[in-house]
N, C-alpha and C positions, 0 to 999 in steps of 0.2 A: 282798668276796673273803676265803675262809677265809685265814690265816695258814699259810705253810710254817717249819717248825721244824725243825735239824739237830739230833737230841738226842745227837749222842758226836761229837766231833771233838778236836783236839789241837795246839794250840799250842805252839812253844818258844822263847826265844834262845839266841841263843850265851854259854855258859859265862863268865860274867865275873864283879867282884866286884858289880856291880848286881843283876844276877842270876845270882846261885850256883843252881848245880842240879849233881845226877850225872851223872857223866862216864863210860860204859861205850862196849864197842866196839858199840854198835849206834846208842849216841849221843853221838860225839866233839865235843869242846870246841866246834868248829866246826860243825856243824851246828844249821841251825834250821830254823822253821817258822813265819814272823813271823804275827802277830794280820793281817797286812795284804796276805797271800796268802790267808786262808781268807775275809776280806772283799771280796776280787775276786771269787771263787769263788762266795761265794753271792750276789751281784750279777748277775752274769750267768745264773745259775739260778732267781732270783726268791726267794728263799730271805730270809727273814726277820729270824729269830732263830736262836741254836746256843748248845749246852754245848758250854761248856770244859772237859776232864777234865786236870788235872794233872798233869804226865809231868816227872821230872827228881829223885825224891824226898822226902818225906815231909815235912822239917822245917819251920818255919816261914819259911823265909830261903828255903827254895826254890821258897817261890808267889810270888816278889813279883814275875814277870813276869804271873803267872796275874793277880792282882791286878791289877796296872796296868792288863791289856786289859780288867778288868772294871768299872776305876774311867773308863777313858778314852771306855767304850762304853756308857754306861748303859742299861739297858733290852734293850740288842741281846743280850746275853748271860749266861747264869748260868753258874755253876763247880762243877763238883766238884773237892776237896780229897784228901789224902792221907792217914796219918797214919804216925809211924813205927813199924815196928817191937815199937821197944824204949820206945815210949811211955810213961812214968810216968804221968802223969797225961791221960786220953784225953779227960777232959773238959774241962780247961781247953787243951786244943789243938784241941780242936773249937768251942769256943765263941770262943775268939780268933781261929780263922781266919773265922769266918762272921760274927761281926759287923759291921754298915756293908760286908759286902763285894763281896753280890752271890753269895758262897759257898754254895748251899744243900746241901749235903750231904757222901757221902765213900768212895770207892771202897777196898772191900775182895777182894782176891784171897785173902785167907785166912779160915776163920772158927774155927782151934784150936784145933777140939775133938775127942771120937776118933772115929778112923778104925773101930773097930768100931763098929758099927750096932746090936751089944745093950745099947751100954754109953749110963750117964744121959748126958740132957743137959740140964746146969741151968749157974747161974752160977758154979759151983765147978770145973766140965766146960769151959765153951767159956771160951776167954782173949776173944773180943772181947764176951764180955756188956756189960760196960761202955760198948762203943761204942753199942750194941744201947739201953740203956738212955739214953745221952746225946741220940741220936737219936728216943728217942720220947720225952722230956721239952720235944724242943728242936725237936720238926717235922722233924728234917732226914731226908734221903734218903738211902737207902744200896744204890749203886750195886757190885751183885755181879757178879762175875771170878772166881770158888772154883775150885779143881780137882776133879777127880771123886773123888778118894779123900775128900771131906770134901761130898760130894751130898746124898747123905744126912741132912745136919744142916737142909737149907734146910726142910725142913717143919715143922721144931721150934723152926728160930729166928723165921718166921714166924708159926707159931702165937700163941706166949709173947711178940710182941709184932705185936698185929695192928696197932695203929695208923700204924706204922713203913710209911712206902711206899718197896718195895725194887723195882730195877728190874735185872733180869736183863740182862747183856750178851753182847751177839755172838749171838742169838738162841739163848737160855738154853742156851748149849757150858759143860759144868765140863770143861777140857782137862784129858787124861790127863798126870801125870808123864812127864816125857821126851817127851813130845811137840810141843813148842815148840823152833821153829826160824826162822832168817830168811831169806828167800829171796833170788831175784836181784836183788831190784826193794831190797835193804834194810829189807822191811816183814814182820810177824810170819807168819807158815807156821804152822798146826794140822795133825798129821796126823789124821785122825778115821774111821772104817770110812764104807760108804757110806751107810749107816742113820744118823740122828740121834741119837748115844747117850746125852743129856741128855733126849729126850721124853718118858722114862716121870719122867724130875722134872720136868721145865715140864709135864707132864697133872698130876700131884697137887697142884702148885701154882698152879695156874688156879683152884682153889676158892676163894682166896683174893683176895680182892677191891683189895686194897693191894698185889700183883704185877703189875706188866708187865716188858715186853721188850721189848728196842732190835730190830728187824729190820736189822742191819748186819754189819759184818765178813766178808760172803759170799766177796771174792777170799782170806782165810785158809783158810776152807775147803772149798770148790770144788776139785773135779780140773779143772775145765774152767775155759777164759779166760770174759771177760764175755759172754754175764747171767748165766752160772754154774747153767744151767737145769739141769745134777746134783742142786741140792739147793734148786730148785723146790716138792717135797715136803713139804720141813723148813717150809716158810713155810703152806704149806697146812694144816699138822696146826697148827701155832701162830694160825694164824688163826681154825679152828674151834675152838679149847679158849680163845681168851682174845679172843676178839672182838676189833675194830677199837677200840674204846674203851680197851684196855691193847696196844697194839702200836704203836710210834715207830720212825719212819723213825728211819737215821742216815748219816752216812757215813764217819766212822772218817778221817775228813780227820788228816794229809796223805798216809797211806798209798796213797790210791786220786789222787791228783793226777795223775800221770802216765798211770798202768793201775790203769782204763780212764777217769781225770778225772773230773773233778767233777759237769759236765752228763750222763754216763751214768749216776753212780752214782745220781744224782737219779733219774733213770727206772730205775732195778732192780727198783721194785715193779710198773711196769704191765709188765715183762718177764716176772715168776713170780708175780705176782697178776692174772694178766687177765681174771680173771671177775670183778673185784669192782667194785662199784657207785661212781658218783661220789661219795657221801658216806662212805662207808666210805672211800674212797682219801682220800677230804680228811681226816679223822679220822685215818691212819695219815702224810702229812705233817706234820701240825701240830698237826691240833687236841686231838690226845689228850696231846701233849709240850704244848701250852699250859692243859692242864687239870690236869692228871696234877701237873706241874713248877711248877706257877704263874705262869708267865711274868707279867710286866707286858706292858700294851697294846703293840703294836710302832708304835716312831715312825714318824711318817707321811711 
């Protein structure tokens, strides 16, 4: 039986000195999201393995829950990392979080470089070359979130480093400035037109053999409650430009826990993918996030 694989979900604790992490108002001291709710969850969905993405801050002190659930869980799950900021040295914060950890890569929302589209882009231009560079020395992943005013760069920074496998999130959206809000439910709101405004950059990035994309995040941008068949379409043009072999399920766990849960979100693809074949379906659960990501074997 092929393997099912969540490839974006998110774990938290509560703000203490074991684990320190940031404290805003969308995630008070008190709030969590233990390793042992998203392990019920994919239990009862048949669900395998999942990434862990890092939520709570960038610095080293504030993966050490991330770490725990990756040291306590061996095999069940990988991580993406953070990094901060104001980073002095990207590489030795990249290579110390990933070592022995289960850590394979590291989610970038920014990539600061310019905003004009005639102007260079070389390592003098973009502030995260470095990352860019540490990541293809060092195998690791780098898991994209950019905004659209900085879209534009993703063919360049891909090109000048082909070997880097970067993986587009929330079905390749660079959310517009000022567009991000939180909704009733506590979980992030995209406002976006009805059209897919990242597909003419997830088409020119399809060439590229080292891009895929998470098929997830659909209750952010949806007008309509679940399956969110408004943007049905968006999955369809991403399906024909990047084949089932670079497209991973995911489920944006713990946002989707309540509305519409865990076992719906599971089923989101044979809701706005229904024409597609059993192997292609099994390919877009698992087996592309276990080829893609390099999972280990999942224990039996």
């Amino acid at each position: 039986m092929s393997r099912r694989i969540d490839a974006h979900t998110h774990v938290f604790a509560r703000a203490t000195a074991e684990f320190p992490r940031e404290v805003t108002p969308q995630f008070p001291a008190d709030s969590e999201a233990p390793v042992e709710g998203l392990l019920a969850a994919m239990e009862a969905s048949d669900i395998d393995q999942a990434v862990l993405v890092q939520l709570g801050g960038g610095e080293v002190a504030n993966h050490a829950y991330l770490r725990r659930c990756l040291a306590e869980h061996p095999g069940r799950f990988l991580g993406i990392g953070l990094i901060p900021d104001d980073c002095d040295d990207a590489d030795a914060h990249m290579r110390g979080l990933c070592e022995g950890s289960g850590i394979v890569g590291f989610r970038l929302r920014a990539l600061g470089g310019p905003t004009d589209p005639f102007e260079d882009v070389n390592r003098d231009t973009v502030a995260t070359w470095p990352i860019w560079e540490c990541a293809a020395r060092n195998d690791y992943v780098l898991w994209l979130y950019v905004e659209a005013a900085e879209a534009h760069l993703l063919p360049y920074m891909v090109e000048a480093f082909p070997g880097v496998r970067v993986v587009l999130n929330h079905l390749g959206i660079c959310p517009g400035r000022g567009r991000f809000s939180i909704d009733d439910n506590g979980r992030p709101h995209i406002s976006v037109p009805s059209y897919n405004p990242a597909m003419h950059t997830s088409w020119r990035l399809a060439q590229y053999e080292n891009v895929s994309v998470l098929l997830s995040g659909q209750y952010a941008f949806s007008r309509e409650p679940y399956p969110y068949r408004d943007i049905a379409g968006w999955h369809g043009a991403l399906s024909g430009s990047f084949g089932s072999s670079r497209l991973m399920w995911a489920s944006d766990y713990p946002w989707i826990a309540d509305d519409p849960g865990y076992a719906a979100t599971a089923g989101t693809l044979t809701e706005l993918l229904p024409g597609i074949g059993e192997a292609d379906r099994a390919r877009l659960m698992g087996e592309s996030a276990a080829q893609i990501l390099r999972f280990p074997p999942a224990a039996e």
